[in-house]
N, C-alpha and C positions, 0 to 999 in steps of 0.2 A: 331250463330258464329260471333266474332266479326272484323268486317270492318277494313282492315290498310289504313292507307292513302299514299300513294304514292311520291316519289318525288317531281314531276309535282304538288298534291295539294300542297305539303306544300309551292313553290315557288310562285304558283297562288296568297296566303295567305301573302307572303313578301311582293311581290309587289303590292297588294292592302294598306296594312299600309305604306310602303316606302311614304315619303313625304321629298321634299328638303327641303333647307334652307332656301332659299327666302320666302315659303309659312307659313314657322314655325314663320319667325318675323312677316309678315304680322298678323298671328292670334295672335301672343301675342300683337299685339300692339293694334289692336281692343277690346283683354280682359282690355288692360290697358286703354284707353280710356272710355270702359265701365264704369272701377272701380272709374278713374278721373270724370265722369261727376256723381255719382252715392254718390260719397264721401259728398259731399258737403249736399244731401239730408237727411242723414242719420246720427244723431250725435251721434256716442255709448261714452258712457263711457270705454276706452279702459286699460287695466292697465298692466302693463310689468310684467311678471310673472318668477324670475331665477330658473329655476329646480335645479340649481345645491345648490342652498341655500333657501327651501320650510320654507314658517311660519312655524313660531313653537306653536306661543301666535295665542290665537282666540280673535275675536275682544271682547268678551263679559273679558275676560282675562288684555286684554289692557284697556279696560275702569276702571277695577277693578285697578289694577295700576295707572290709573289715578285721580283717587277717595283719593287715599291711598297720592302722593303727592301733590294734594291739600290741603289736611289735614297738609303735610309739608310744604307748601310753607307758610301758614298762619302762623305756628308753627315759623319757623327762622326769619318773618317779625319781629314777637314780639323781639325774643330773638336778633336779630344785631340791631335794631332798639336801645331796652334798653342797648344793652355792647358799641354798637356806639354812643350811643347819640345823634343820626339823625334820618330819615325818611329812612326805608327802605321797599321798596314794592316788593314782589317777586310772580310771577304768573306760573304758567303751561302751556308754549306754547303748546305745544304736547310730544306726546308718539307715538314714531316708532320703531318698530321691522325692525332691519340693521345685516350686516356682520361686523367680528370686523375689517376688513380689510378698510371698509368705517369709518366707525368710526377714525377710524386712519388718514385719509385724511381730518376729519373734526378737527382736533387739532392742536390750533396752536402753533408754538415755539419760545422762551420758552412760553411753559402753566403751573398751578400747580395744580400736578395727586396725588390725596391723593388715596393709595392704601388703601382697606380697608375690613377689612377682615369681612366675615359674619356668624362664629361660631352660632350656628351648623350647619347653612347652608354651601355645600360646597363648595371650592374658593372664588375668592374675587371679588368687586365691586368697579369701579372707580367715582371719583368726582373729575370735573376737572374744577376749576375757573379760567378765562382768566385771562392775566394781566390786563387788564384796571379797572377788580373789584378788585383784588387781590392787584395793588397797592393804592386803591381810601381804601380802610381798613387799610393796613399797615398806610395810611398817616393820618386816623380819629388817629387811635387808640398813634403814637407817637405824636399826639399835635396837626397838623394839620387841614384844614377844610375836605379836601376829593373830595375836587370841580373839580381838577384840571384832566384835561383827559388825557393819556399818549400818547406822542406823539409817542415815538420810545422805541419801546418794549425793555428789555434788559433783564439779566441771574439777579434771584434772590441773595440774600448775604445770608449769612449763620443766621446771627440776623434776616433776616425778614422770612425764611423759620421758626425756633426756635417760633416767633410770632404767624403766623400761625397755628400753628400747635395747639394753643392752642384754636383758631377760629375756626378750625374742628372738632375739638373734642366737643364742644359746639353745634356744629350742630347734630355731633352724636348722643347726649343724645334723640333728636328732632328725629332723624332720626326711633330710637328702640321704641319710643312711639308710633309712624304713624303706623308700623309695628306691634305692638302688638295684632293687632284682628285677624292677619296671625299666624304669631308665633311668638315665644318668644326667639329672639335672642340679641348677644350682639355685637352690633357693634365695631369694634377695630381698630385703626390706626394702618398700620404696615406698613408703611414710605412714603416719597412724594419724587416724581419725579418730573425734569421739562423735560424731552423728553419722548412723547410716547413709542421711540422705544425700552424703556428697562422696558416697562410692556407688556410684551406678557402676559398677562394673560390664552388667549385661544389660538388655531389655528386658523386664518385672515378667513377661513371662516366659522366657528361658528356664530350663531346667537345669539344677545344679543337685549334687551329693550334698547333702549335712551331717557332719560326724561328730555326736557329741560325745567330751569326755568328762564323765565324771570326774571333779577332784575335790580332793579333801587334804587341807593343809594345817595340821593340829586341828582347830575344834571350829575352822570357817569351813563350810561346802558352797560348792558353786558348778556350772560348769562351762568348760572349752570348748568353744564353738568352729568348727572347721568348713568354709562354705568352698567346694570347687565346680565351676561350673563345666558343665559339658563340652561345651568347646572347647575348653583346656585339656581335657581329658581325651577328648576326640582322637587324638592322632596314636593314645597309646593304648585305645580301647581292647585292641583283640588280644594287647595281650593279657589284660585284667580278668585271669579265670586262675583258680586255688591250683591246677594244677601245675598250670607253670610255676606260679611262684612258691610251687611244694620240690620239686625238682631243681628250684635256682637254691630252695633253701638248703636242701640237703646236698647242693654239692657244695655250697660255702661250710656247711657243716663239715662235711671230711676233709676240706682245706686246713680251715680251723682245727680241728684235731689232729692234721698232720704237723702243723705248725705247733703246736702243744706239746706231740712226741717228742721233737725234733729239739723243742728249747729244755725237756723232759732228761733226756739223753745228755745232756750236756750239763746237767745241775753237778755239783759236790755230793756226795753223802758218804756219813758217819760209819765207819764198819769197825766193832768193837768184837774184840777174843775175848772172852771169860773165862780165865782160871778156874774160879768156884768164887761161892758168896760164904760170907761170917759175919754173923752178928753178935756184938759187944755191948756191953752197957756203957752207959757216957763215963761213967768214973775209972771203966778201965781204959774207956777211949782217952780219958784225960791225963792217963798215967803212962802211956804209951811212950817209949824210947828210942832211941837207934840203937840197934843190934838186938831187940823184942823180936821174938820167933812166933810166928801166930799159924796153929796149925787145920788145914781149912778140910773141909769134910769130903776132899773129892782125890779118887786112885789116882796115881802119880799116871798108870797108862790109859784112865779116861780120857777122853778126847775132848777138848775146846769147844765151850758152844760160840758162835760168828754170830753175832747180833747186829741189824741192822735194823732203826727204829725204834730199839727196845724188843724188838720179836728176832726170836731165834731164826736164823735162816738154813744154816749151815752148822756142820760139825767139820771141827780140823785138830789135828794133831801139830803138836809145838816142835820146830827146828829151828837150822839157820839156814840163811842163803849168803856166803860170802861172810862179812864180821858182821851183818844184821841177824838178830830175829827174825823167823820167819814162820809162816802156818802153810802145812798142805791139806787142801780141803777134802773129808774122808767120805761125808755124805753131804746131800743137798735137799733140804726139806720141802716139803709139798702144802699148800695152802692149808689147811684144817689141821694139820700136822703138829702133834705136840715133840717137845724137845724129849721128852722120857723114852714117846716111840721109838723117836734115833736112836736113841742110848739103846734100847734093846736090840737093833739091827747092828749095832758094831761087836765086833769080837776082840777080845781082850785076851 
């Protein structure tokens, strides 16, 4: 039969846990004291975690992304470097997974936000160049050096957004190549903004990738800002891991290099017989005749060195074939190989 407990125990049972106030600070303040003198022993790597907006990208994802605009960043060195006619160096500071809400707080105004659409992927993608690059190009590109650093930012004009516009686009073509081992989309301009707050692209808290690039164009720095949000990226998630796109890499690579053979094989080159060499001072070079006999330091049955490049390749011995001159090759030289070696391996 089972036991009830009584009024009387259950009161016994209060006022055993009943504990005042005073004795409640007292114990919290010895646990804090603990934790105080305990903290200092103990160094964690600690990292702030918001439930309310959980990663979306795993790290092996983000580094895959980072791979991919590397590959960009060296891509538009070339290409503003060659349309500016300057030195322009562009790097990959990082890649962090944010809210688009932070994102928003890290833009400043006026900035210029090329909205840009990522057919067939869905939604769009921003790129967002501060003013200090933004005008250090405008100023290469109408005449100027590009040196000059802005001092107080101001609202774009209509001709230098129109400018622009054709600098992005430029980039884009760079942008769908880097992209390519992912998939095969077509990057589009579908208009520039200079205030954030009228490209809501997503809800502020969505999670999106931020890829900044450092650049530096002559003696302005700044940097490229790249916002893609996860839904865009959603549909081509699984394939964003280093391995694949190490595998996509290295078989464009031996494409590439076959394609190199291939045009390699089919070039012209120079292939020169040498008699012997003699050298003359310019005064007897300048006294020189027709019918002068010049006798040159090498046996009549030494053998031909075949130069190709300038470096001996071959030894051949002098005939004809038909009413041409012609050379039959006696030896064939081996890389590290000097031309004297040869000469010792033939018989005279």
């Amino acid at each position: 039969m089972t036991e009830l407990i009584s009024k009387s125990d259950i009161d016994n049972l209060l006022d055993a846990l009943n504990i005042n106030d005073d004795s409640l600070d007292s114990l919290l303040d010895d646990n804090l004291d603990e934790v105080s003198l305990e903290a200092p022993h103990k160094s964690r790597n600690i990292k702030i975690y918001d439930f309310k907006s959980p990663d979306k990208f795993s790290k092996d994802q983000l580094r895959t992304i980072q791979m991919i605009y590397e590959n960009y960043s060296r891509s538009i060195s070339t290409t503003l470097s060659t349309y500016l006619r300057k030195l322009v160096v562009v790097n990959v500071s990082s890649v962090d997974q944010i809210s688009f809400e932070q994102f928003n707080k890290t833009v400043m105004k006026p900035s210029l936000l090329a909205i840009i659409d990522m057919y067939p992927l869905k939604g769009s993608s921003i790129m967002e160049i501060p003013p200090v690059l933004t005008f250090a190009i405008l100023e290469r590109l109408l005449g100027g050096q590009g040196d000059d650093t802005l001092k107080k930012p101001r609202e774009f004009t209509d001709i230098e957004l129109s400018v622009m516009e054709s600098v992005i686009t430029r980039l884009l073509s760079n942008l769908k190549e880097v992209w390519s081992n992912i998939i095969e989309f077509k990057p589009r301009l579908e208009g520039i903004e200079t205030n954030i707050q009228f490209t809501q692209l997503i809800p502020l808290n969505d999670t999106l990738v931020l890829v900044t690039l450092d650049t530096r164009i002559g003696n302005v720095e700044g940097s490229i800002l790249f916002c893609i949000p996860y839904v865009t990226l959603e549909s081509v998630i699984n394939r964003l891991s280093a391995k694949n796109v190490y595998i996509t890499y290295k078989k464009e690579y031996n494409v590439k290099l076959d394609e190199i053979r291939r045009h390699l094989l089919k070039m012209n080159i120079d292939l020169v017989a040498e008699i012997g060499q003699f050298s003359l001072k310019v005064n007897e070079f300048l006294n020189l005749e027709r019918g002068d006999c010049i006798e040159l330091p090498t046996h009549k049955n030494m053998p031909l060195r075949v130069k190709i490049g300038g470096k001996v390749k071959y030894l051949a011995r002098a005939g004809s074939v038909g009413k041409n001159k012609g050379i039959v090759i006696s030896a064939v030289g081996r890389e590290k190989k000097e031309s004297a070696d040869l000469i010792k391996e033939m018989k005279f």
